[in-house]
N, C-alpha and C positions, 0 to 999 in steps of 0.2 A: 603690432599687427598679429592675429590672430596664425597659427601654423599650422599646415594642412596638413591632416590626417590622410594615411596611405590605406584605403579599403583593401582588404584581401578578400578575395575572390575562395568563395567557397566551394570543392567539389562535391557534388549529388552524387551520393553513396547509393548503390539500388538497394532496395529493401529486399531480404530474404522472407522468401514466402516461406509458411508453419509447413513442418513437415504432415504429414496425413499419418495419421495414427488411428488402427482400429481398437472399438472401443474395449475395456477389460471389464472382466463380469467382479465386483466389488466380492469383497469379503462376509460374509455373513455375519453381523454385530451380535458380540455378544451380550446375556444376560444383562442387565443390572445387578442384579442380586445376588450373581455366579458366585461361586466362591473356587479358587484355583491358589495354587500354593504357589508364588515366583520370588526371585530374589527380595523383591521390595516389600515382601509377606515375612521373610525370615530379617531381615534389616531390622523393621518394625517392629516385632517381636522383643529381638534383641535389646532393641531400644526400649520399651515396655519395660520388661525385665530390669534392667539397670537402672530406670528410671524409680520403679516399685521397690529395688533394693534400698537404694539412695535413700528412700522417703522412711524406708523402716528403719536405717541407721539413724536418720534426724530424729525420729521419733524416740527411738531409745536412748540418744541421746541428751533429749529434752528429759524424760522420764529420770532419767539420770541426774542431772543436775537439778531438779525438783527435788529428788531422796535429800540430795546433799542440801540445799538449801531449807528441807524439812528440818536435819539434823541439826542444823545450826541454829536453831531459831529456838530448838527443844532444849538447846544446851545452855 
């Protein structure tokens, strides 16, 4: 025979009303095109730079093993 399930009885919670908030006058949107100097300007930079370095070492060091592989091919 099938067992009977015990319903619990649910209480009705009252709904909190929104509180009333007057409005606030928004921020003035900047530029597009602005240019401003912030942390994520100097980061970037940073990173630039070490990136530009990096690729100058690979390069000299390609140029480098080209001389040497010149060398050996003359000899």
């Amino acid at each position: 025979m099938a067992t009977a399930k015990k319903k619990t009885a649910k209480k009705a919670t009252p709904k909190k009303s929104a509180k009333m908030e007057s409005f606030k006058l928004a921020k003035e949107p900047t530029p597009f095109v602005s240019f401003r100097v912030t942390e994520q300007t100097i980061y970037w930079s940073i990173l630039l730079i070490l990136i530009l370095v990096l690729a100058l070492w690979i390069l000299q060091l390609q140029v480098d093993v080209s001389d040497i592989l010149d060398n050996i091919k003359t000899m």
